[in-house]
C-alpha positions as CSV (number, residue, x, y, z in Angstrom):
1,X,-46.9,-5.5,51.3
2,X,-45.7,-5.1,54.9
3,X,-41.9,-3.6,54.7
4,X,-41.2,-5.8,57.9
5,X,-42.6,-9.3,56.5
6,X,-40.0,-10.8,53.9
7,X,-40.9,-10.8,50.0
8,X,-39.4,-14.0,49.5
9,X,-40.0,-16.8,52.3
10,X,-38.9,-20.1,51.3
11,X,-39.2,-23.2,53.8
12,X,-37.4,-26.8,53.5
13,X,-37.4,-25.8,49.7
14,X,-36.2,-29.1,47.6
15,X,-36.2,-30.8,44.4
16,X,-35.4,-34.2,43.2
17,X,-34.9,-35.6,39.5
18,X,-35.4,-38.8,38.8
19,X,-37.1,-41.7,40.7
20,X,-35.4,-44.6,42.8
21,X,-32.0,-44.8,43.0
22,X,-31.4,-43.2,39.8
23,X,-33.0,-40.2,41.7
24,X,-30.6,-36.6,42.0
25,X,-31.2,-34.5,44.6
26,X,-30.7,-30.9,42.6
27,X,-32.1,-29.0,46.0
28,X,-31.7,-30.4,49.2
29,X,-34.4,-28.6,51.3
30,X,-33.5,-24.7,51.8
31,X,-34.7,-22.0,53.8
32,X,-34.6,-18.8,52.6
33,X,-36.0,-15.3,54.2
34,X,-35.3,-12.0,52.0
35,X,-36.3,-8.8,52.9
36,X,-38.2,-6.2,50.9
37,X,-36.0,-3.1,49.4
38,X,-32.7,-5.5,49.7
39,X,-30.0,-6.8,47.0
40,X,-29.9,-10.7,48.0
41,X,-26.9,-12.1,46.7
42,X,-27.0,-16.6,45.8
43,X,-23.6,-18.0,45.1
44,X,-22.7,-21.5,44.4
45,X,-20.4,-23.2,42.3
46,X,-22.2,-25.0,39.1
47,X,-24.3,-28.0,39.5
48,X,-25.0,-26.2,43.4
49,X,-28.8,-25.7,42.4
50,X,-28.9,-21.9,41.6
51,X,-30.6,-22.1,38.8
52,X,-33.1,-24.8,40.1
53,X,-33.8,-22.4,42.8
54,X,-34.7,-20.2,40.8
55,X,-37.1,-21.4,38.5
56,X,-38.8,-22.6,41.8
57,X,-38.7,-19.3,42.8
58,X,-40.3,-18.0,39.8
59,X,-42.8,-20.6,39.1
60,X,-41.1,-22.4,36.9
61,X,-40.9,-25.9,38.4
62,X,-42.6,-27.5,40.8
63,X,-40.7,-28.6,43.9
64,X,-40.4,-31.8,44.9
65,X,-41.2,-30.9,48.4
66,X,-41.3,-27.3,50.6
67,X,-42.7,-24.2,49.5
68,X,-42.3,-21.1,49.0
69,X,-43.9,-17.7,48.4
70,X,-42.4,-14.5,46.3
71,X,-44.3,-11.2,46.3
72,X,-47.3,-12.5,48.5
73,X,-47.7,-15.4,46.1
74,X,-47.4,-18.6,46.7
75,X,-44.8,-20.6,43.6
76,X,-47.1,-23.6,42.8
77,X,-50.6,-21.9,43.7
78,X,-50.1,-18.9,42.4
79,X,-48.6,-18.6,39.7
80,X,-50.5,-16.2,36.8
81,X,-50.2,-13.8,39.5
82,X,-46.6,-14.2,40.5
83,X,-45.5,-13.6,36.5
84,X,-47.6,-10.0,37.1
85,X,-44.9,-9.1,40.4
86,X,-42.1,-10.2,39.2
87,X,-39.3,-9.7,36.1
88,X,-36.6,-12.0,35.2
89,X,-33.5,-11.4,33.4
90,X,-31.2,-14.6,32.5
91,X,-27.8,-14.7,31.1
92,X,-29.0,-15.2,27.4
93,X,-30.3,-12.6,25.3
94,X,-33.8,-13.6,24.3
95,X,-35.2,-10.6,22.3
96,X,-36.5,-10.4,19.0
97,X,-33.5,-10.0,16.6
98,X,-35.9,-8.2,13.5
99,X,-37.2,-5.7,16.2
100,X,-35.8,-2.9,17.4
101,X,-35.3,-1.8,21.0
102,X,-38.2,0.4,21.3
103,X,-40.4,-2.3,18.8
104,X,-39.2,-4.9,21.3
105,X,-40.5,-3.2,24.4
106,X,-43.4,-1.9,23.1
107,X,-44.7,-5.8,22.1
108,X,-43.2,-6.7,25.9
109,X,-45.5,-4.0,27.5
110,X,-48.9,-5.2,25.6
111,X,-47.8,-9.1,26.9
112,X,-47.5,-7.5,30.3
113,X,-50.4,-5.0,30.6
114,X,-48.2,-2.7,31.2
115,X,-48.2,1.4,30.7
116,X,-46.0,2.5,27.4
117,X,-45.3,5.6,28.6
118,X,-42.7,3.8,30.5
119,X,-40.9,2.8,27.2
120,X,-38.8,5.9,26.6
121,X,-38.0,7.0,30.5
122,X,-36.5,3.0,30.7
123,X,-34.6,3.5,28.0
124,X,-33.3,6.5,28.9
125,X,-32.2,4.7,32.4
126,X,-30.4,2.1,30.7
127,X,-28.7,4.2,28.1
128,X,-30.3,3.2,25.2
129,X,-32.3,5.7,24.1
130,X,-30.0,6.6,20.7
131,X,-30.1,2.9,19.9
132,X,-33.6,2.5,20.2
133,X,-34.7,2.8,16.8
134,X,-32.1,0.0,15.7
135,X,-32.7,-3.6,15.1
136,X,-31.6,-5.9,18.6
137,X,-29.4,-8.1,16.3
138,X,-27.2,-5.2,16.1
139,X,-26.9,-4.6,20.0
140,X,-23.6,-5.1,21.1
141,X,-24.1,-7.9,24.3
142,X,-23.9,-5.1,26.7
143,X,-26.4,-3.3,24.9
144,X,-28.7,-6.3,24.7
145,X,-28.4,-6.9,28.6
146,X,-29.3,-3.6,29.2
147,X,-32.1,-3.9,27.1
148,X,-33.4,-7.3,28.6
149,X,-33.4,-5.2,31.8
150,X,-35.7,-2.6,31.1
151,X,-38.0,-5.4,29.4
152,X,-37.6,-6.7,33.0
153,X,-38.4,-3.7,34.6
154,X,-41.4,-2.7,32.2
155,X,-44.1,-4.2,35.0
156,X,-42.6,-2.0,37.5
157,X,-41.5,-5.5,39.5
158,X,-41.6,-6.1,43.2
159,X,-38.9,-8.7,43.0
160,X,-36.2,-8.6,40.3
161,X,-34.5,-11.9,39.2
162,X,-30.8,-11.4,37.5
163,X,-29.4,-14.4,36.9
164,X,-25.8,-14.2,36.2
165,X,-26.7,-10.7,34.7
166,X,-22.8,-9.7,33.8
167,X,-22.2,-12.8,31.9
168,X,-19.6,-12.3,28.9
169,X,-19.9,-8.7,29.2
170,X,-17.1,-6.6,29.1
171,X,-15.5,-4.5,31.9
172,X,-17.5,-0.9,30.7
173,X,-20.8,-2.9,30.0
174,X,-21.1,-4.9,33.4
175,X,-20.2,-1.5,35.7
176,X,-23.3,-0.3,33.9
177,X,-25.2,-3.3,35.1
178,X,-24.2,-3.1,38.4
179,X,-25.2,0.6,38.6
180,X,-28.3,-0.2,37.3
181,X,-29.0,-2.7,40.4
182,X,-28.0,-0.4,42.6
183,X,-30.4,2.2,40.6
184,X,-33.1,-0.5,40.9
185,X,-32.7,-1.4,44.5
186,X,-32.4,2.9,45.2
187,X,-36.2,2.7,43.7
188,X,-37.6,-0.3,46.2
189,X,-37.2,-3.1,44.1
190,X,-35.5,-6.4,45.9
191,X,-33.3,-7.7,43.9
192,X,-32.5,-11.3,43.5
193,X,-29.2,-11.7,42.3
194,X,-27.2,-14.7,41.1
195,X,-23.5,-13.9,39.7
196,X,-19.8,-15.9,39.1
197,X,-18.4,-12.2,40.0
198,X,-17.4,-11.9,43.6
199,X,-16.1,-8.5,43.6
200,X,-20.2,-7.7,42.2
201,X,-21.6,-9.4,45.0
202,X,-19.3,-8.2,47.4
203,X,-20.3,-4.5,46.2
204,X,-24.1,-4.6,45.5
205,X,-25.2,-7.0,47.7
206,X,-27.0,-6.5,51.1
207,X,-27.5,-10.1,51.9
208,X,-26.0,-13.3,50.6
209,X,-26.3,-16.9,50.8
210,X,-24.1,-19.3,49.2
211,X,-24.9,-22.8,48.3
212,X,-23.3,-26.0,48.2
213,X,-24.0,-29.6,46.5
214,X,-28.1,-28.5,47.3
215,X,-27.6,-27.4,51.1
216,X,-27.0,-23.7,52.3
217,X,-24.0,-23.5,53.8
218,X,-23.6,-19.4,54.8
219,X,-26.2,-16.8,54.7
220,X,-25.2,-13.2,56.1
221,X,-24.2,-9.9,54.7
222,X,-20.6,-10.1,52.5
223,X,-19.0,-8.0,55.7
224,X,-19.9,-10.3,58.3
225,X,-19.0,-13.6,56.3
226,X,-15.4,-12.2,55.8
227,X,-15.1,-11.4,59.6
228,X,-16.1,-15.4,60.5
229,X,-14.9,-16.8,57.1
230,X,-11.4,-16.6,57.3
231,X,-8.0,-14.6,59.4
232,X,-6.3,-12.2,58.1
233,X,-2.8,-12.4,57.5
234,X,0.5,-10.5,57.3
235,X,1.8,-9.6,53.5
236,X,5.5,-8.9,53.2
237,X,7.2,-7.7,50.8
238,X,11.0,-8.0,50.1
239,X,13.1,-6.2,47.6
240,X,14.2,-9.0,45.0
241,X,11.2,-10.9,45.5
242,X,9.4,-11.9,42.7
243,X,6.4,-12.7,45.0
244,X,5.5,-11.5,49.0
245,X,5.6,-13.6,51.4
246,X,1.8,-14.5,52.8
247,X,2.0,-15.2,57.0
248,X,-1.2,-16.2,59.3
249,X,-1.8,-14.3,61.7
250,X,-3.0,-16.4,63.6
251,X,0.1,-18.6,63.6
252,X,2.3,-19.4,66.3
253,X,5.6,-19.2,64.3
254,X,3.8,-15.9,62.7
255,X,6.1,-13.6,65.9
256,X,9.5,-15.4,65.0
257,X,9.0,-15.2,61.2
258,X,8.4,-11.7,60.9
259,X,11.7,-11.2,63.3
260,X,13.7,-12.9,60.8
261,X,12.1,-11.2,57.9
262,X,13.1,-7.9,59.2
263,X,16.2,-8.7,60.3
264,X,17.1,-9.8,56.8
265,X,17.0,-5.5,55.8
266,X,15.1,-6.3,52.3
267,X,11.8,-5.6,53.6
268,X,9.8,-3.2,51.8
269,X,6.2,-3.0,53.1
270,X,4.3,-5.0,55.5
271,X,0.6,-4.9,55.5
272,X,-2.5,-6.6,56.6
273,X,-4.7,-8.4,54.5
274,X,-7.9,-8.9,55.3
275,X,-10.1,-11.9,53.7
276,X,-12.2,-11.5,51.1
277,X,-14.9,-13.1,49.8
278,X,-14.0,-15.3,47.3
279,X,-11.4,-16.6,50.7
280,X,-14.7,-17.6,52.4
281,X,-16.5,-19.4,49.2
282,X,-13.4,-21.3,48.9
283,X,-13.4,-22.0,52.2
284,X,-17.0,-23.1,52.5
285,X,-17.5,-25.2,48.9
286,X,-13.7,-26.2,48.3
287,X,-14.1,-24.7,44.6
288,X,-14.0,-21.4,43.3
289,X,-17.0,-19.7,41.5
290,X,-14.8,-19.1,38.3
């Protein structure tokens, strides 16, 4: 594929449920234009249509109206190609319990056509390789995330879905996962990346576009939608204070305040915060992604 033509084009992209006026409008006719090599980033509250997207994306479900094309392939048309470019990884762990790790890829790389000899360097890169010769059932959930992704990763994917690939992992298990993206992205492969954590997105993520009640409402890299998103504001901090004191900057009575405040001889620290991204999500879609 051409590095300057995107791997994931998608064009007034929508999907209804239902008929007449009992109809739901899950997707509301995106456009979407993601670039080969890049960590794309798709953030929205729940019931936004991330997942809808998605299984669109990945032929899955048909849309209602739009299209689409992943990996050269077109979603609806397709579609027995598409399942040879891509891997997905969702949020539950969907492994054979009785196998074990290595067992488990091994049936995963027959389905897929693809090499075995890949088997022991994957599980090598997602820090298996002394578990492989247990039974999945006994994975911890960090362990069985990690192993989901090399089953992802078996077909040597030009696009990689992660959909909410942290979820209920703890702290030690989800830095691993987010290594691995940026190990998977360092290799070439776009990453497609849908996550509640914005402090992930914020860190892996090229791109990202956030959606709202079907409509895309932002689409830029995480530094540029904090510059536009929100101002930055003054924090102070007094001696006695149980919490600082949070002033716009962009406030007229911002000048006179601070006077005050430093007048009063209890101030310990003043410093500029910038906004982050979770200030624009909120800003954007009125809820927070938590």
């Amino acid at each position: 594929m051409n590095r300057s033509e995107p791997i994931i084009l998608a064009e007034g992209l929508a999907r209804r449920y239902g008929k007449g006026a009992q109809a739901v409008e899950a997707l509301r006719g995106i456009d979407l234009n993601v670039r080969p090599g890049e960590v794309f980033g798709f953030l929205g509250p729940n019931g936004a249509g991330k997942t809808t997207s998605i299984r669109m994306l990945t032929g899955q479900l048909t849309p209602t109206s739009g299209s689409a094309w992943v990996a050269g392939c077109d979603v609806v048309r397709d579609r027995r190609e598409l399942h040879r470019r891509i891997g997905v990884v969702f949020d539950t762990p969907n492994l054979y319990d009785q196998l074990s790790g290595r067992q488990n890829l091994a049936f995963f790389a027959d389905l897929y056509r693809a090499d075995r000899g890949r088997i022991a360097p994957l599980l090598d890169r997602v820090g298996l390789a002394d578990a492989a010769e247990r039974k999945f059932k006994t994975y911890s959930r960090g362990m069985k995330q990690r192993l989901i992704l090399a089953r992802a990763l078996l077909p040597e994917p030009q696009v990689l879905f992660l959909d909410e690939p942290t979820s209920g992992l703890d702290p030690a298990s989800a830095r691993s996962v987010r290594e691995l993206i940026k190990d998977v992205r360092g290799q070439g492969t776009t990453v497609f990346l849908t996550t509640h954590l914005m402090e992930l997105a914020d860190h892996v993520c090229d791109r990202l576009a956030i959606l709202h009640q079907g409509r895309l409402v932002a689409q830029d890299s995480p530094a540029a939608l904090k510059r536009t998103g929100a101002d930055p504001q003054l924090v102070v901090r007094r001696s006695g204070a149980s919490e600082p004191e949070v002033l716009a900057l962009s406030a007229e009575s911002t000048p006179a305040r601070l006077a005050e405040l430093l007048r009063g001889g209890d101030v310990q620290e003043v410093a500029t915060q910038e906004p982050t991204l979770e200030d624009v999500f909120l800003r954007l879609t009125g809820s927070s992604l938590r």
